[in-house]
N, CA, C and O of each residue as an XYZ file, in Angstrom:
688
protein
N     -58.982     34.124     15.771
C     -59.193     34.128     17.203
C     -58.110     34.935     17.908
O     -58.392     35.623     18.889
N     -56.671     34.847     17.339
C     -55.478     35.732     18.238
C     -55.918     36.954     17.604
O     -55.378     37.851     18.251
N     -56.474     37.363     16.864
C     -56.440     38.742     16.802
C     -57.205     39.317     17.457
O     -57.147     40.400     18.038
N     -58.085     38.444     17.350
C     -59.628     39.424     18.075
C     -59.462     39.368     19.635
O     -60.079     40.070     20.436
N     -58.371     38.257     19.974
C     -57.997     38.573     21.814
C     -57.270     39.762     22.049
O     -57.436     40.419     23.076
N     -56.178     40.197     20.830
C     -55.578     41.521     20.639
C     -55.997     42.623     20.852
O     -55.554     43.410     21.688
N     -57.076     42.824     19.966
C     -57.997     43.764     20.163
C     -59.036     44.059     21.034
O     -59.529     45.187     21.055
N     -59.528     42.908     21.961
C     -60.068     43.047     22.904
C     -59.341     43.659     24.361
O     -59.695     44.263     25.373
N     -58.081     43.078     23.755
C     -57.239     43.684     24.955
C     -57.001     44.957     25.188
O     -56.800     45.585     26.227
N     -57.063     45.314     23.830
C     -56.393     47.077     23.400
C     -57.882     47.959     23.865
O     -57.762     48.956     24.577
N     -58.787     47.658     23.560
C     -60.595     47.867     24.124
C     -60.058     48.013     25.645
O     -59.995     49.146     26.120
N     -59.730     47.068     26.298
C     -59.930     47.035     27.640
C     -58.665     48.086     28.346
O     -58.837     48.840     29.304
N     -57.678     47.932     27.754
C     -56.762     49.090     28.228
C     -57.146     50.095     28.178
O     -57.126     50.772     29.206
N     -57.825     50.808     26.582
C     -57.692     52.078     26.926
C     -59.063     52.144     27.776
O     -59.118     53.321     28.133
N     -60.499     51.294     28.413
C     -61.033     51.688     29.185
C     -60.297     52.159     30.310
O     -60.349     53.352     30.610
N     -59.262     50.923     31.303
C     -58.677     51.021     32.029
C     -58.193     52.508     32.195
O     -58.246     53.061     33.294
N     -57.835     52.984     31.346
C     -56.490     54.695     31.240
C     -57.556     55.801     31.180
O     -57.196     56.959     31.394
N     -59.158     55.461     30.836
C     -59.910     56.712     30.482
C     -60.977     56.518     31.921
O     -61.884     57.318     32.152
N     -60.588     54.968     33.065
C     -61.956     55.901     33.988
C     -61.234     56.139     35.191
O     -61.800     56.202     36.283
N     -60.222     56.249     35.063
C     -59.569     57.060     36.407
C     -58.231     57.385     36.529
O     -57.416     56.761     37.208
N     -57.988     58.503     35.774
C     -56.269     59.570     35.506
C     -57.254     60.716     35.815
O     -58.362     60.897     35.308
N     -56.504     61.593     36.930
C     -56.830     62.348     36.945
C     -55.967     63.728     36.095
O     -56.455     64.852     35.980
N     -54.836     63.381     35.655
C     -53.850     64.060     34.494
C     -55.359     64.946     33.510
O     -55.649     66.142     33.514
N     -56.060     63.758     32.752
C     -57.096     64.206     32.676
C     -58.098     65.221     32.898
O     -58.813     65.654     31.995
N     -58.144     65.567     33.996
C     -59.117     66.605     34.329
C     -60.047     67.238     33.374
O     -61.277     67.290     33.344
N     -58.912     67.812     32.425
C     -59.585     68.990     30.922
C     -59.711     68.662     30.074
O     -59.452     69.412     29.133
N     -60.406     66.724     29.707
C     -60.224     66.090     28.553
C     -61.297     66.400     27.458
O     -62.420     66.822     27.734
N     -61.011     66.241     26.646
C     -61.796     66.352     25.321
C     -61.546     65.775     24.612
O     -60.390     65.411     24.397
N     -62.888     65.343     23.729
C     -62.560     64.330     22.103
C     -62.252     65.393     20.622
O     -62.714     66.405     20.097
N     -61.362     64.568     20.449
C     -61.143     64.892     19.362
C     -61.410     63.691     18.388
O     -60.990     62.543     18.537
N     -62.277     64.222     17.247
C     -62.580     62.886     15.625
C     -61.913     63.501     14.727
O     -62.282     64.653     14.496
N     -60.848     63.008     14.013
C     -60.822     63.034     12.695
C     -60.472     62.403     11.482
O     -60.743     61.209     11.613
N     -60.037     62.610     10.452
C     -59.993     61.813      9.258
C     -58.974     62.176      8.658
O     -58.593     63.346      8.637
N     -58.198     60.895      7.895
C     -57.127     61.051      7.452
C     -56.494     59.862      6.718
O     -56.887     58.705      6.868
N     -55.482     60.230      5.911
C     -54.627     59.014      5.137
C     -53.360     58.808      6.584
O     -52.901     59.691      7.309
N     -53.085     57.310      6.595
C     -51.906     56.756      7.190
C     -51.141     55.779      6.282
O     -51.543     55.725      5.120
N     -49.990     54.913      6.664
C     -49.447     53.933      6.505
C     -49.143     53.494      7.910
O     -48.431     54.210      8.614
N     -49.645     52.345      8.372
C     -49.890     51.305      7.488
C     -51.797     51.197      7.191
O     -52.320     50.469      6.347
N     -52.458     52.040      8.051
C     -54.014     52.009      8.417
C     -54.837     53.097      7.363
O     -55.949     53.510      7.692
N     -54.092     53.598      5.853
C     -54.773     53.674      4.872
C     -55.257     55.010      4.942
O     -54.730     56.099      5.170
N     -56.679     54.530      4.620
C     -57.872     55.892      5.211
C     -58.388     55.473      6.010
O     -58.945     54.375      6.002
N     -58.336     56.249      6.912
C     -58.765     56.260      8.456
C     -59.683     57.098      9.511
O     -59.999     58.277      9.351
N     -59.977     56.449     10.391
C     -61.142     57.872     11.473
C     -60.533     57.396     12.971
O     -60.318     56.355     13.592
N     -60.425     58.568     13.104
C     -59.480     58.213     14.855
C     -60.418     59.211     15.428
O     -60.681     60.367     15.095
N     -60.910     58.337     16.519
C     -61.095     59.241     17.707
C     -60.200     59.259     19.016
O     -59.767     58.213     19.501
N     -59.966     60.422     19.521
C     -59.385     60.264     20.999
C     -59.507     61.367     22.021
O     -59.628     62.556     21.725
N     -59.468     60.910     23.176
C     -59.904     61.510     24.411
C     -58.488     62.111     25.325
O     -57.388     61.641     25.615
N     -59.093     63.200     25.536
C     -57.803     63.306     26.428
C     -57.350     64.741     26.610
O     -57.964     65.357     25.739
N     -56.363     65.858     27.497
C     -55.526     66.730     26.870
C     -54.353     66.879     26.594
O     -54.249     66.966     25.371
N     -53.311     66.962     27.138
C     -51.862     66.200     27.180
C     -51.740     64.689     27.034
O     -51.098     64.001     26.241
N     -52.384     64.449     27.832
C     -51.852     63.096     27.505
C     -53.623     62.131     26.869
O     -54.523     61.982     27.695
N     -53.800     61.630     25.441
C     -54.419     61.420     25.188
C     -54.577     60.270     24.256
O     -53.833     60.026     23.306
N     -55.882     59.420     24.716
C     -56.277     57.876     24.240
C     -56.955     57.683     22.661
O     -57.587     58.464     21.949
N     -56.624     56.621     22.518
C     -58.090     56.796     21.168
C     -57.813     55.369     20.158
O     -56.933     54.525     20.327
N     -58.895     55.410     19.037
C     -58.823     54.325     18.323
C     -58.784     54.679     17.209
O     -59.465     55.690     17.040
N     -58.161     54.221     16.089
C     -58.364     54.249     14.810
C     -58.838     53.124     14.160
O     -58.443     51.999     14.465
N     -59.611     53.321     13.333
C     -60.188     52.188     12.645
C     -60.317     52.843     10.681
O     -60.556     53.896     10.090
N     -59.957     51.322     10.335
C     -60.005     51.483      8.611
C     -60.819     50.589      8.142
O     -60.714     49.483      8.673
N     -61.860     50.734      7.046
C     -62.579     49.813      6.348
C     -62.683     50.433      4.901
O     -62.999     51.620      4.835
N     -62.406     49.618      3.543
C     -62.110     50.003      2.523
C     -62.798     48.855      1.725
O     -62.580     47.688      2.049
N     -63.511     49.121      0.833
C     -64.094     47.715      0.019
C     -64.601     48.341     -1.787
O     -65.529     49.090     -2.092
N     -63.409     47.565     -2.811
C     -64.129     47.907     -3.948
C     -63.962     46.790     -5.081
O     -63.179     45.934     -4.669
N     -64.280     46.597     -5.957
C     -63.527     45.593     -6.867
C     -64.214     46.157     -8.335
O     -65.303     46.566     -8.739
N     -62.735     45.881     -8.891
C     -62.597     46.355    -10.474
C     -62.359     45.172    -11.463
O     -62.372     43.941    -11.436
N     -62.170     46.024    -12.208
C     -61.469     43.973    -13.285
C     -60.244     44.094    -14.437
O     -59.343     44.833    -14.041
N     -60.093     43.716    -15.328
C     -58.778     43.481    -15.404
C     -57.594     42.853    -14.637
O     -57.639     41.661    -14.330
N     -56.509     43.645    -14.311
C     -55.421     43.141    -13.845
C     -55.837     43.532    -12.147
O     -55.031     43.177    -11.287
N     -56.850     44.114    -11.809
C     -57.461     44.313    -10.515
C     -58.087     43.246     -9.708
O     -59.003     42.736    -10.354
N     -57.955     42.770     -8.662
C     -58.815     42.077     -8.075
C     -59.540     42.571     -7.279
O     -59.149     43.710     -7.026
N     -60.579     42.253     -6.638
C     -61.665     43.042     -5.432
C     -60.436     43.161     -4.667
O     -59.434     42.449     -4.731
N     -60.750     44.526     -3.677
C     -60.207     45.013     -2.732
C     -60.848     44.781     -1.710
O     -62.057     44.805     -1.941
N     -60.481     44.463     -0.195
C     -60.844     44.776      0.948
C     -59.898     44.708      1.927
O     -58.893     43.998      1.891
N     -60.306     45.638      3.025
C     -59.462     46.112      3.691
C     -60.151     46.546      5.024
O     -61.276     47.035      5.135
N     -59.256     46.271      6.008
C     -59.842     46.496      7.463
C     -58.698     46.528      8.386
O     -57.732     45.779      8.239
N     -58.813     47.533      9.497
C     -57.826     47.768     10.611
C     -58.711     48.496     12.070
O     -59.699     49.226     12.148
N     -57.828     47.899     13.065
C     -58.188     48.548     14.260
C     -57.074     48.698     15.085
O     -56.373     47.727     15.368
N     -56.856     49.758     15.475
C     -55.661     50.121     16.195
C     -55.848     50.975     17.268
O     -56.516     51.996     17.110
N     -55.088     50.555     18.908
C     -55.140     51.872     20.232
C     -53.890     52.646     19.809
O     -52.905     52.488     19.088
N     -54.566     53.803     20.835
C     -53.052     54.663     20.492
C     -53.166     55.527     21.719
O     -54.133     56.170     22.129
N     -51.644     55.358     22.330
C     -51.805     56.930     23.058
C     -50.463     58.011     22.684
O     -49.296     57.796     22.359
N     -51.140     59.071     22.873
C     -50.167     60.093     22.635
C     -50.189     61.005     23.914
O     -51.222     61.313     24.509
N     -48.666     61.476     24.335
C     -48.411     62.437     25.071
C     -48.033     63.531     24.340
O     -47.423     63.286     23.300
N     -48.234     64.648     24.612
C     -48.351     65.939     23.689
C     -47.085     66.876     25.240
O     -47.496     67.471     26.236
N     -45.563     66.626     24.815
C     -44.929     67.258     25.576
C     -44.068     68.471     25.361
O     -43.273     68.680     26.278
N     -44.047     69.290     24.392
C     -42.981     70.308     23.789
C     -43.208     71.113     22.719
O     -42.950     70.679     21.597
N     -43.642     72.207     22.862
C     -43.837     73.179     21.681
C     -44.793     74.164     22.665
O     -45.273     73.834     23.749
N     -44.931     75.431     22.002
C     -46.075     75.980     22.073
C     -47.509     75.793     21.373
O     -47.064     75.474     20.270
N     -48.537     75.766     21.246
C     -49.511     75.792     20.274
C     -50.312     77.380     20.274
O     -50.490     78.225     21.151
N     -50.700     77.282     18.719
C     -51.395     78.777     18.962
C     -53.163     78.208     19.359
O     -53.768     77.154     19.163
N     -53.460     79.306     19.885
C     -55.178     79.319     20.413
C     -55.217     78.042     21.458
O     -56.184     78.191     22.205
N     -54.436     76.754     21.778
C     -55.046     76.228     22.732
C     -53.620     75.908     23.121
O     -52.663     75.843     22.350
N     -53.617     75.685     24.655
C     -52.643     75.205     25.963
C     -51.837     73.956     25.689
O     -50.724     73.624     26.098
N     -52.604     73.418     24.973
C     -51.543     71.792     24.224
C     -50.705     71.980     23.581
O     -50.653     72.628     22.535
N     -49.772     71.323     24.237
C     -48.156     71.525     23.646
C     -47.888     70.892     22.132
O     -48.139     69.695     21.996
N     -47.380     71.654     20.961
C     -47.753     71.454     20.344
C     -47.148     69.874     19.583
O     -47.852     69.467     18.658
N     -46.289     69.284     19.834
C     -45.694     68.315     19.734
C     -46.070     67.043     20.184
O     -46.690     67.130     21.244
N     -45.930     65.889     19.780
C     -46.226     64.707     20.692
C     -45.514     63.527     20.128
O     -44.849     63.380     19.103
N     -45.885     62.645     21.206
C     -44.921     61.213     21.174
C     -46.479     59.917     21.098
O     -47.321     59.836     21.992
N     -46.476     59.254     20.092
C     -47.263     58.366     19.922
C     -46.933     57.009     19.829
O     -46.117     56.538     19.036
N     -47.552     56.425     20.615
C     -47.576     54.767     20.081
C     -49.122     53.962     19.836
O     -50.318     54.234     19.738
N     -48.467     53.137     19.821
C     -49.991     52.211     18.546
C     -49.498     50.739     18.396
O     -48.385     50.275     18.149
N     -50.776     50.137     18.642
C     -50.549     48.903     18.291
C     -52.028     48.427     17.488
O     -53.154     48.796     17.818
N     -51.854     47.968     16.919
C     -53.143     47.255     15.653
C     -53.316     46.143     15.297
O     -52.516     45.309     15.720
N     -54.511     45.654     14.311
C     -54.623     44.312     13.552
C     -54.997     45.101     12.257
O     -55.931     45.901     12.304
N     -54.467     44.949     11.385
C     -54.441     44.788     10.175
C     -54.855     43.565      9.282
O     -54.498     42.395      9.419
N     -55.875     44.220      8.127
C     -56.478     42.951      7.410
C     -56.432     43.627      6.227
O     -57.501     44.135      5.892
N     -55.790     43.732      5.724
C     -55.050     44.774      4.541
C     -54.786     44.157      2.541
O     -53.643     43.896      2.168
N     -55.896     44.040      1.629
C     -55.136     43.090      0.866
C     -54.751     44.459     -0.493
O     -55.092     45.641     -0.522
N     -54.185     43.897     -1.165
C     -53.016     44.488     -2.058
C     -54.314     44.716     -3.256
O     -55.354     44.077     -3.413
N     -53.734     45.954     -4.028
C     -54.938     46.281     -5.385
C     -54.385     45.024     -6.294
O     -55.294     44.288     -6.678
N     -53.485     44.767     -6.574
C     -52.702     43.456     -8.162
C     -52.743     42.243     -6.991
O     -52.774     42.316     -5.762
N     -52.728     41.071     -7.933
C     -52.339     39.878     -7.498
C     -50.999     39.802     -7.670
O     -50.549     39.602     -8.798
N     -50.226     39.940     -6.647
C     -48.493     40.214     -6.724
C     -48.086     39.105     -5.610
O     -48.868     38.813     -4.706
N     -46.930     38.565     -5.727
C     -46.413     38.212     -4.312
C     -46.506     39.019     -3.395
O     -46.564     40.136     -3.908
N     -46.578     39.118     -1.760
C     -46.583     39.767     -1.319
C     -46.635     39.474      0.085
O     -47.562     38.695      0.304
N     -45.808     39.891      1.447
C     -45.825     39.739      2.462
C     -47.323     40.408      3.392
O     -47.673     41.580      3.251
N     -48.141     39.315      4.415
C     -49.066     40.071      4.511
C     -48.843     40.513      6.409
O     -48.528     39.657      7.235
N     -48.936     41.071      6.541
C     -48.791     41.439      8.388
C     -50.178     41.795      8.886
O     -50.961     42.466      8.215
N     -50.473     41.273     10.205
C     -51.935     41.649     10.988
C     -51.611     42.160     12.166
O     -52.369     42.929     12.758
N     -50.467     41.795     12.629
C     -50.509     42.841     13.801
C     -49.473     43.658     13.927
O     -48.425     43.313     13.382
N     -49.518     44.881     14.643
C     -48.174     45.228     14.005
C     -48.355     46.516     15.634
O     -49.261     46.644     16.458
N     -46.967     47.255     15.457
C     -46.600     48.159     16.539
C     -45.758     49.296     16.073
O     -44.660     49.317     15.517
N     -46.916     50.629     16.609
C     -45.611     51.733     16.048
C     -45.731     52.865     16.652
O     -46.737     53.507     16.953
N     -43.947     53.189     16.905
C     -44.238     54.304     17.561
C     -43.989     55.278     16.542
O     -43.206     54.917     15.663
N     -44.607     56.749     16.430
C     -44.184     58.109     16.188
C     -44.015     59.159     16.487
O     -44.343     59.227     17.671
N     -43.617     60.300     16.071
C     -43.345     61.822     16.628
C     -44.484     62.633     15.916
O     -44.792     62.271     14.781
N     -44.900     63.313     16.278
C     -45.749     64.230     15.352
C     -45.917     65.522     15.973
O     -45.602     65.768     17.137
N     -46.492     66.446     15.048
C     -46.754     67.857     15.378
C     -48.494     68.556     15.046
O     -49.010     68.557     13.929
N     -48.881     68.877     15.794
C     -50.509     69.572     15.995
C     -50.619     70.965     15.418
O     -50.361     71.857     16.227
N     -50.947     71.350     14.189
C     -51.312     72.642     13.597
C     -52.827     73.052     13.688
O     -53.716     72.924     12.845
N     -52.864     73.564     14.915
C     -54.064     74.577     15.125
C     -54.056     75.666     14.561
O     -53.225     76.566     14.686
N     -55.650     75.612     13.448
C     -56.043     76.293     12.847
C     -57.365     78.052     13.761
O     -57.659     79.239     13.617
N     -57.573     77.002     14.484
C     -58.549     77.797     16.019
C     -58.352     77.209     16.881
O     -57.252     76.676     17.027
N     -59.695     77.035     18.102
C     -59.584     76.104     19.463
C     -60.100     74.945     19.201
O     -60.059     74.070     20.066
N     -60.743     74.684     17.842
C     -62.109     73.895     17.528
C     -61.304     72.487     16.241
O     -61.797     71.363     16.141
N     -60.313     72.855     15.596
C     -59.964     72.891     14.495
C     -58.526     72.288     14.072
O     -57.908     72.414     15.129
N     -57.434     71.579     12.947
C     -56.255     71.380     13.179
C     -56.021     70.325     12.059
O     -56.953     69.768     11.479
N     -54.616     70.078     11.780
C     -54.313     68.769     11.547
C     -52.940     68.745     12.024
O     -51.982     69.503     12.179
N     -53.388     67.135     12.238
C     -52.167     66.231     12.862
C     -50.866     65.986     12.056
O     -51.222     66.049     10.880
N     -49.594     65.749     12.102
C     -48.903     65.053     11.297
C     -47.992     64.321     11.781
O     -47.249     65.030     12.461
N     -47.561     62.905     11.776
C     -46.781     62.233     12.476
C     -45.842     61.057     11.803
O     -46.187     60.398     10.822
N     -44.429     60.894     12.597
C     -44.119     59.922     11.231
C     -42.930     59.012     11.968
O     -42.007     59.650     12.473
N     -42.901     57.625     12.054
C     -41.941     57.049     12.615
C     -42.169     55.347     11.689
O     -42.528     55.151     10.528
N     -41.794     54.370     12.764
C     -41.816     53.442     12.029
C     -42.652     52.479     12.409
O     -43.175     52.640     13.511
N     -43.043     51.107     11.543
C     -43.907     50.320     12.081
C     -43.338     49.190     12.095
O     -42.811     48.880     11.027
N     -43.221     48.144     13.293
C     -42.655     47.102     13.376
C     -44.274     45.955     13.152
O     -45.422     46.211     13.512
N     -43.758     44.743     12.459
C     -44.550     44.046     12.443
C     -44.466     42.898     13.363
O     -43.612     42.032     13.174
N     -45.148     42.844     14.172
C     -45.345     41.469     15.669
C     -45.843     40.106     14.778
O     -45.230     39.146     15.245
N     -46.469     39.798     13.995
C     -46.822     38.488     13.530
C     -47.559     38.895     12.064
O     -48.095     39.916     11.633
N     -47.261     37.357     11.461
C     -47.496     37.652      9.644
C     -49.418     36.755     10.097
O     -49.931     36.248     11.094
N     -49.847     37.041      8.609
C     -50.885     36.349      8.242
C     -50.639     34.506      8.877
O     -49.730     33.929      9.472
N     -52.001     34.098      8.342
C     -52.104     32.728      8.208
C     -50.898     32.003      7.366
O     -49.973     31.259      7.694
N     -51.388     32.627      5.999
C     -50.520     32.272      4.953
C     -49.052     32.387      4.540
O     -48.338     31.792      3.732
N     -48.863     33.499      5.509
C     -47.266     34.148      5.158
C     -46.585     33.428      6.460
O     -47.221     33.026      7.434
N     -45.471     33.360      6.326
C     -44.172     33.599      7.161
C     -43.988     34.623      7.949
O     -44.596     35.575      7.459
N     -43.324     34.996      9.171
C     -43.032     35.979      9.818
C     -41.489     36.345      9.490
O     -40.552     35.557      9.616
N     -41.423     37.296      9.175
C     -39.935     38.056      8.801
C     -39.620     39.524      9.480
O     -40.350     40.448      9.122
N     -38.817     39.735     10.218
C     -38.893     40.899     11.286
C     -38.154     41.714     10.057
O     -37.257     41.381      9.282
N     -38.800     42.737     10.192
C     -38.660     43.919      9.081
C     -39.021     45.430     10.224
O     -39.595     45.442     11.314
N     -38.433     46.542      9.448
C     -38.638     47.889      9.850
C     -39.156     48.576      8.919
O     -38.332     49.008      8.112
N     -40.657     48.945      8.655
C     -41.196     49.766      8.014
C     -41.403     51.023      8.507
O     -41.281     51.372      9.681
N     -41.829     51.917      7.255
C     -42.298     53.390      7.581
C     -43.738     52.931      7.854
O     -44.405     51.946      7.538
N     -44.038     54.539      8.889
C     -45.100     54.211      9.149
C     -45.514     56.074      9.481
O     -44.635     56.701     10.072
N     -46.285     56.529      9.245
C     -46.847     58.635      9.121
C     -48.470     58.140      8.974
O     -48.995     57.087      8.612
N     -48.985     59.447      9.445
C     -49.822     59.647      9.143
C     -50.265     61.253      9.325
O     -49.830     62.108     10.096
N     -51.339     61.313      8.269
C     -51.713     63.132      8.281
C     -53.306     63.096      8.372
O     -53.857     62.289      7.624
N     -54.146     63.915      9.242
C     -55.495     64.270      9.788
C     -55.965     64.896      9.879
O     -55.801     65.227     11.053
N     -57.080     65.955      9.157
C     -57.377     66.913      9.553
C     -58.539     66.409     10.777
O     -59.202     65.375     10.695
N     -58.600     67.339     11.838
C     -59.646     66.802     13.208
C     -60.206     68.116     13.761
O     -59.812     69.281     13.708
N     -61.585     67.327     14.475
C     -62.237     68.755     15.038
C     -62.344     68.269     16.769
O     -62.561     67.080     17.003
N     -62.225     68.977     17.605
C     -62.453     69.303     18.954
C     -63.546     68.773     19.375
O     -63.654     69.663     20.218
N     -64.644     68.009     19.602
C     -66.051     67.855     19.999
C     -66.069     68.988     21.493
O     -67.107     69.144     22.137
């Protein structure tokens, strides 16, 4: 139930930020796909030009046998990024940016290991935009992820993790 108020909240913000900034004006979506930590494999969409909204979401499901147990895996995370410093080639967006993110994570481990589990978590990063055309690109970004609250089962232990991610994305 606390998570899903989390995420409803993060839903309702970024409506709030996408129906009236006029910063906005020249927004566009961008979708793409990519590996992260802590959100795996991933599909982010986001709206915006400088300064821009969006969601990532992860769903992963397999199971093997042996020393394997079924896998599953699920995340939803907002994010905004301001894009303030660099040049970019072929489009006006600066090529640099400052990101933050906050998520729920439902994340389980490939081995049956001990293991700390976290669901919600917060992170900011730096990243850089390599435009390939106007249409075209990947992302790369990399800072850290703080964890806000453990599982059911676990304990909460304030820790500083890494946290990057890399995307290739297209322009809609």
């Amino acid at each position: 139930m606390k998570s899903s108020v989390y995420f409803l909240n993060s839903i309702l913000l970024i409506g709030l930020i996408l129906s009236d900034n006029p910063i906005m004006a020249q927004s566009k979506f961008e979708l793409s796909g990519g590996f992260g930590i802590p959100e795996i494999i991933n599909v982010k969409i986001r709206y915006g030009q400088n300064i821009q909204v969006g969601a990532c979401m992860h769903f992963m499901y397999f199971s093997a046998g042996g020393i394997f147990s079924e896998y599953y895996s699920w995340s939803g995370s907002a994010e905004i990024l301001y894009h303030c410093v660099g040049k970019a080639k072929y489009v006006e967006q600066p090529a640099w940016y400052l990101l933050v993110g906050m998520g729920y994570y439902h994340i389980d481990y490939l081995m049956d290991i001990p293991h700390e589990k976290y669901d919600i978590g917060f992170y900011p990063r730096i990243g850089r935009t390599l435009n390939f055309s106007k249409k075209i690109g990947i992302n790369l970004d990399g800072g850290i992820f703080l964890p806000l609250s453990a599982a059911e089962t676990n304990t909460y232990n304030f820790k500083v993790l890494p946290s990057g991610s890399i995307g290739f994305f297209i322009r809609l």
